[in-house]
C-alpha positions as CSV (number, residue, x, y, z in Angstrom):
1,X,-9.7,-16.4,-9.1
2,X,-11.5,-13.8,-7.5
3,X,-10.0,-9.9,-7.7
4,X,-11.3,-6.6,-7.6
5,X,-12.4,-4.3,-10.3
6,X,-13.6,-1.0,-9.8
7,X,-14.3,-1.9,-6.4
8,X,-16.6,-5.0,-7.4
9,X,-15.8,-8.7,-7.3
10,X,-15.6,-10.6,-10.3
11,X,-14.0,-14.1,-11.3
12,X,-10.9,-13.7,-13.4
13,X,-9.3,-16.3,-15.3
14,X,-5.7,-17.5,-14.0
15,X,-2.3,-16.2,-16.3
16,X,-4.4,-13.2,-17.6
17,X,-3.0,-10.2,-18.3
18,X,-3.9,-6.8,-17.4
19,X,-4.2,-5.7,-21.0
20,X,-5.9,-8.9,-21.5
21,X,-8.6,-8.8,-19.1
22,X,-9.1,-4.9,-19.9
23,X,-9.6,-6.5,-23.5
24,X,-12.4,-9.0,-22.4
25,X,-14.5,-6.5,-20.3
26,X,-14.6,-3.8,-23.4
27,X,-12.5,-1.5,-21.6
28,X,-8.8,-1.1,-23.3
29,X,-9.8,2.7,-24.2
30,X,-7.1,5.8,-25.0
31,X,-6.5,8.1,-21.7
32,X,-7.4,5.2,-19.8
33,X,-5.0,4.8,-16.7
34,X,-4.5,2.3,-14.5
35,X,-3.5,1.5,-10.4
36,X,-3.0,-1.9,-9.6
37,X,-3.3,-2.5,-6.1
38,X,-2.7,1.5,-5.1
39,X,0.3,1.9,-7.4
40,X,0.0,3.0,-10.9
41,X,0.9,0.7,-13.4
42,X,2.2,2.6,-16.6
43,X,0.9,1.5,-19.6
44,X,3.3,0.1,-21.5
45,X,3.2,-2.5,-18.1
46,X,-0.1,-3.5,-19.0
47,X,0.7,-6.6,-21.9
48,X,2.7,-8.3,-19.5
49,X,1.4,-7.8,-16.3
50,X,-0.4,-11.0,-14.9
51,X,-4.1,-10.1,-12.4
52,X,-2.7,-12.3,-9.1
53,X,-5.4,-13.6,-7.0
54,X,-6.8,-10.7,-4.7
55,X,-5.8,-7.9,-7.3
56,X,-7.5,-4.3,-7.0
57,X,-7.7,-2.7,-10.2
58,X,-9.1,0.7,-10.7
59,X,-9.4,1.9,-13.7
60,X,-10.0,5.9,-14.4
61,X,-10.1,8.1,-17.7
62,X,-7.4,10.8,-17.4
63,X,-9.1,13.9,-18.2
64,X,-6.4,17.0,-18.9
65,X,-7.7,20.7,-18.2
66,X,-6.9,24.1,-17.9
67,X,-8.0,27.2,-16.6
68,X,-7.5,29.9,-13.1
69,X,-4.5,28.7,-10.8
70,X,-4.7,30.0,-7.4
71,X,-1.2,30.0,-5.7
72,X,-1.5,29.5,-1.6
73,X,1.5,31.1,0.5
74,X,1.5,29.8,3.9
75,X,3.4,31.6,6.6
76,X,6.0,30.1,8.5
């Protein structure tokens, strides 16, 4: 079946699993997350949720950081 991954085409086999298919394309990684046609998919999702036909997967390393904050007031 045909889906989206990173916003590129690929075949997928039918009954796979999110976790399953991140398995078979090297990419089941730590601080990986996930959205699953526009909605994130928490991780602990990932085992049992099956790639439907038409899927869009996007898959993005959460990166943590620190550092200035700038606080905006807007007047009303």
């Amino acid at each position: 079946m045909q889906i989206q991954f990173n916003d590129e085409p690929m075949q997928c086999a039918a009954g796979q699993t999110v976790s399953g298919l991140l398995i078979q394309l090297n990419q089941l990684k730590p601080g990986a997350a996930l959205a699953l046609n526009q909605q994130i998919l928490p991780r602990e999702q990932w085992e049992q949720q099956i790639v439907q036909e038409g899927d869009q997967i996007l898959l993005f390393q959460v990166i943590a950081g620190g550092g200035d904050v700038t606080y905006c007031r807007q007047n009303v």
